[in-house]
C-alpha positions as CSV (number, residue, x, y, z in Angstrom):
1,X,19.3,16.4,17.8
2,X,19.8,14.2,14.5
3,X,20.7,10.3,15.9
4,X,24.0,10.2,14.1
5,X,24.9,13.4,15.7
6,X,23.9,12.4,19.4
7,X,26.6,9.2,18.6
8,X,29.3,11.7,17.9
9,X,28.4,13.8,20.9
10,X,28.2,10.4,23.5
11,X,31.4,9.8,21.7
12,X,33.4,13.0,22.1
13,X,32.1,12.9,25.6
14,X,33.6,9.8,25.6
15,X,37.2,10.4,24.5
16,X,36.9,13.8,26.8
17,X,37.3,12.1,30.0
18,X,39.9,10.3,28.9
19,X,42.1,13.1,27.7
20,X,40.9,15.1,30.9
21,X,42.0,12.3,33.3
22,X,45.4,12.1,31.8
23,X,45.4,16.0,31.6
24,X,44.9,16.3,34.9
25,X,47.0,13.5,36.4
26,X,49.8,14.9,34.4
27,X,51.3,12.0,34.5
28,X,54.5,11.0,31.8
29,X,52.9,9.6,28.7
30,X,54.7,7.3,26.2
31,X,55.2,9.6,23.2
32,X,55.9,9.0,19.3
33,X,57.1,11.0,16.7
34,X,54.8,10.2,13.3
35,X,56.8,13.1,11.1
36,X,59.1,16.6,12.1
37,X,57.1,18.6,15.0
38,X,54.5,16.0,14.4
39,X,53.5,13.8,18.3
40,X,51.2,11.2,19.1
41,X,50.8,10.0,22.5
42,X,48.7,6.8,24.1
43,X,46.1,9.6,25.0
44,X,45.5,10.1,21.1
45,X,45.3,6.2,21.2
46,X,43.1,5.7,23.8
47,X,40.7,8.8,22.9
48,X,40.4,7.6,19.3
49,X,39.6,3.9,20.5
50,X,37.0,5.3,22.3
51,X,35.3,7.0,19.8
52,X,35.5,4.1,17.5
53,X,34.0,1.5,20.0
54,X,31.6,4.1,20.6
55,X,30.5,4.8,16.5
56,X,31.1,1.3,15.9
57,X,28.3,0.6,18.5
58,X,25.5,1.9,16.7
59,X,27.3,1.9,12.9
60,X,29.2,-1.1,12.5
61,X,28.9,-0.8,8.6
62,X,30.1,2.5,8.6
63,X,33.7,3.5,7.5
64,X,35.9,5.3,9.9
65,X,38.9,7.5,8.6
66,X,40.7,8.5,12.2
67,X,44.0,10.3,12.5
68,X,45.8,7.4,14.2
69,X,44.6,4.5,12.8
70,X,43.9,5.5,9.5
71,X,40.9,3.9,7.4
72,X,38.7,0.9,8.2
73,X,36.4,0.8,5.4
74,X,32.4,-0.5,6.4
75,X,30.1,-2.2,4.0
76,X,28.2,0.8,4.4
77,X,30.7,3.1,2.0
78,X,28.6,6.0,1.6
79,X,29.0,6.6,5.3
80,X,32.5,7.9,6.3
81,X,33.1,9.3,9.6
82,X,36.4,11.5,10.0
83,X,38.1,11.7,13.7
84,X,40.6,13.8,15.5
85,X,41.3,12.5,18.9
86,X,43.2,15.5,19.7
87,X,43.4,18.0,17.9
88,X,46.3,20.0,20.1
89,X,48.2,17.4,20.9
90,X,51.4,19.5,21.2
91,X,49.5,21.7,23.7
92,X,48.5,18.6,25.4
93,X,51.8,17.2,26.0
94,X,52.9,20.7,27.5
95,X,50.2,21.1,29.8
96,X,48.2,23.9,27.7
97,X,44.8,23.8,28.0
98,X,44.0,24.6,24.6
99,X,42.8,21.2,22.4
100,X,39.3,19.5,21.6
101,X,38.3,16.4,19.9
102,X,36.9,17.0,16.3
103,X,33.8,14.1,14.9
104,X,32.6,14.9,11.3
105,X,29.9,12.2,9.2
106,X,30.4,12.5,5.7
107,X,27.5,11.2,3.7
108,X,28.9,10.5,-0.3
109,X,31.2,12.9,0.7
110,X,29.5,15.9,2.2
111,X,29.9,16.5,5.6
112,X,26.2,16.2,7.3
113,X,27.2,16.1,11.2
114,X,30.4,17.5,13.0
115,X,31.3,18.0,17.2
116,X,33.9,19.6,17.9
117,X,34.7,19.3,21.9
118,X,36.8,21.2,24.4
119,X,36.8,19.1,27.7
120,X,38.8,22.3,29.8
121,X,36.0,24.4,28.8
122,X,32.8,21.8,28.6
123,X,32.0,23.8,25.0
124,X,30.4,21.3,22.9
125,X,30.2,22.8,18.8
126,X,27.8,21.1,16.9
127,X,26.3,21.7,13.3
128,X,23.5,19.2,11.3
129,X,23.3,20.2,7.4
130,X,20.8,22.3,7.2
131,X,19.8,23.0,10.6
132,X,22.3,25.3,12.2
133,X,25.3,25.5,14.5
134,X,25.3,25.4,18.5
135,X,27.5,26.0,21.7
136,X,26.0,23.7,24.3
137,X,23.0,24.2,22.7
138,X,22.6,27.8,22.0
139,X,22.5,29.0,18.1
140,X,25.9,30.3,16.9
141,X,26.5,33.4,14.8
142,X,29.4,34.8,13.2
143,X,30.6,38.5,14.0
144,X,29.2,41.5,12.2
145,X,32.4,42.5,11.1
146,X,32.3,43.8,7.2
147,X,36.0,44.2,6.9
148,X,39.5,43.1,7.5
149,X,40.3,46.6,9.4
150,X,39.9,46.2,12.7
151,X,39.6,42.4,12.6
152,X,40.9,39.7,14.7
153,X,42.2,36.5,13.2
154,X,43.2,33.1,13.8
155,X,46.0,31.0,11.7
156,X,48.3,28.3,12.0
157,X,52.4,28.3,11.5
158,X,53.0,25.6,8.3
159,X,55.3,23.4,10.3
160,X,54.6,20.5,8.0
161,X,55.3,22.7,5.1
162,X,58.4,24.5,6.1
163,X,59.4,24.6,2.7
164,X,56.2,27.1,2.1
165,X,57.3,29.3,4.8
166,X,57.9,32.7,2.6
167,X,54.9,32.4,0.8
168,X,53.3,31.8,4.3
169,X,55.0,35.0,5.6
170,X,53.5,36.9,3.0
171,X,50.4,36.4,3.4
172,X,51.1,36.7,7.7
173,X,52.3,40.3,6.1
174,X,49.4,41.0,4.2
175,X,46.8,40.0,6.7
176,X,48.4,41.3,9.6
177,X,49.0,45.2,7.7
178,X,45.5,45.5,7.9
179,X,43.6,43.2,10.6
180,X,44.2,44.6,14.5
181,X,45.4,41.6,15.4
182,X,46.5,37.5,14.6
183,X,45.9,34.5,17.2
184,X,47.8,31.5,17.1
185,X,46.6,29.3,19.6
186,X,47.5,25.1,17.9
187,X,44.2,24.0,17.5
188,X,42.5,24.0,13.9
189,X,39.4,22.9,14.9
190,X,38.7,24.7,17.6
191,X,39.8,27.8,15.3
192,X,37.2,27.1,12.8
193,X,34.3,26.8,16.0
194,X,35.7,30.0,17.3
195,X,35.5,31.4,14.1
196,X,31.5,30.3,13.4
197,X,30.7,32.1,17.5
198,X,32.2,35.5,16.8
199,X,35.2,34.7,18.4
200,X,37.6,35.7,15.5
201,X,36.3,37.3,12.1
202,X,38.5,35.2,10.2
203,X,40.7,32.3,9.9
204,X,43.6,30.6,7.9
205,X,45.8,27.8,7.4
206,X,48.3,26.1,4.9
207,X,49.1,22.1,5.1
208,X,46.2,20.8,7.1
209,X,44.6,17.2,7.0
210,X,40.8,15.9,6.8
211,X,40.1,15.5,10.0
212,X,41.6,18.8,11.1
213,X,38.9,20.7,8.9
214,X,36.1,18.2,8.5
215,X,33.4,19.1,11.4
216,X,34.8,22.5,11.6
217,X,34.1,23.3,8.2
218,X,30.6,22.9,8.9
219,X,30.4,24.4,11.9
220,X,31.2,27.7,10.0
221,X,28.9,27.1,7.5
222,X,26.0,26.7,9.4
223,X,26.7,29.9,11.1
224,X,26.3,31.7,8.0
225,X,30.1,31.3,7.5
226,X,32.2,31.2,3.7
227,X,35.2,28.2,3.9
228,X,37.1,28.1,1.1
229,X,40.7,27.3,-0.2
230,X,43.2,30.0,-1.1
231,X,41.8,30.5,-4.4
232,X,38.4,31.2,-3.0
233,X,37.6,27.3,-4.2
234,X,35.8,24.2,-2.9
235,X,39.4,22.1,-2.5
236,X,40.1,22.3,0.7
237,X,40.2,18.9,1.9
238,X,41.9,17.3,-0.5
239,X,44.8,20.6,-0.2
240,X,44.9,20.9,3.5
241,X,45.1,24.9,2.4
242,X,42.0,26.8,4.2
243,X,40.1,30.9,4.7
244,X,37.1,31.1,6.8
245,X,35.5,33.9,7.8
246,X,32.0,36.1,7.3
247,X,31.3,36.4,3.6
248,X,32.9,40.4,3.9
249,X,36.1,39.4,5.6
250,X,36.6,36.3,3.9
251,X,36.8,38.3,0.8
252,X,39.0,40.1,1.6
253,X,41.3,38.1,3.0
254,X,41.5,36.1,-0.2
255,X,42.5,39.4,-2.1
256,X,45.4,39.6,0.2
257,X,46.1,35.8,0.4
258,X,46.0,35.7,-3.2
259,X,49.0,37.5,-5.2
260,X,51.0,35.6,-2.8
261,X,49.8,32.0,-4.1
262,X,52.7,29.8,-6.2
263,X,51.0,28.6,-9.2
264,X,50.6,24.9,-8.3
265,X,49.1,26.4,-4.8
266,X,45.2,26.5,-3.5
């Protein structure tokens, strides 16, 4: 296993057992709004700290971008590591065990190491550039599907883009005409690592942040996975708007996604 990517392992670890002890005391947390729909809780807090202490540890030069605390910029600027906490936090505040911790390293800007963790299930996702995708060790593969008949895929409702919502329902209506069926289980992340082990041949979602996508990006990737956006380009990250899936699928999701795109939409 690379170095930097055994720091972002000890460090989901890390941040596990303290979402799992709060889990599983389900005891009352202090709760904040940050936007409509939109929670953090001292679990997000205390997971992210964590992670930091444990990154900062072994990279103290390197720059951090983290959900909750936003950017702390290292000397060491070609280094950028991107962190979700808890990714699921509305399912973690309702007692759903359905949520992970997402690490990516981005190296000038190209994501070289992601984790993504789910402490209910011990299923550790991890991807180096290059070198392949594993659960818990164990190379990943996407499905053999070839087409969007018969498929089974994963999305997420746009509740930070309510204003795209008919747009979104198209392309719900498009997809869901001609795939057998459509999962919507709150976790990006864990989507996109569910996506690169067969799980579901395809996935998609409008309005999502960096470190929603980051490590699970390449997680698909190096399971022979295609991520684009909606236009079936590379701008993803900076749009929030998402498709993965095997190279078959994927296109042709995008010929259903697309004829329901506004023009200043990717």
């Amino acid at each position: 296993m690379h170095p930097m990517l055994n720091i972002a392992v000890r460090a989901s670890r890390a941040a596990g057992k303290i979402l799992m002890k709060q889990f599983d005391q389900a005891q009352p947390l202090e709760i904040q709004a940050k936007g409509p729909n939109d929670w953090v809780s001292e679990a997000d807090r205390a997971a992210e700290k964590a992670i930091v202490d444990t990154i900062k540890k072994s990279f103290p030069n390197h720059s951090i971008v983290a959900e909750e605390s936003g950017v702390q910029e290292g000397s060491e600027k070609e280094y950028q590591w991107v962190i979700d906490p808890l990714d699921g936090t509305t399912n973690f505040l309702r007692g759903i065990p359905h949520f992970c911790i997402s690490i990516a390293l981005l190296h000038k800007g190209s994501v070289q190491q992601a984790v993504v963790y789910d402490p209910i299930r011990e299923e550790l996702f991890t991807a180096s550039r290059g070198a392949g995708a594993q659960l818990n060790g164990r190379r990943l593969r996407l499905s053999a599907k070839t087409e969007l008949k018969g498929s089974i895929l994963a999305t997420g409702f746009p509740f930070r883009m309510k204003h795209r919502l008919e747009e979104y329902q198209a392309m719900f209506n498009g997809l869901f005409e001609h795939c057998a069926d459509m999962r919507r289980a709150g976790a990006a992340a864990l989507d996109l690592a569910y996506v690169a082990a067969g799980r579901y041949d395809g996935y998609w979602e409008m309005g999502l942040k960096p470190w929603d996508l980051a490590a699970g990006e390449l997680i698909v990737r190096e399971a022979g996975g295609i991520v684009t956006d909606f236009s079936g380009g590379h701008g993803y990250m900076d749009s929030g708007h998402i498709v993965a899936g095997a190279p078959k699928v994927m296109k042709q999701m995008l010929s259903t996604i697309r004829p329901h795109l506004p023009k200043n939409m990717s």
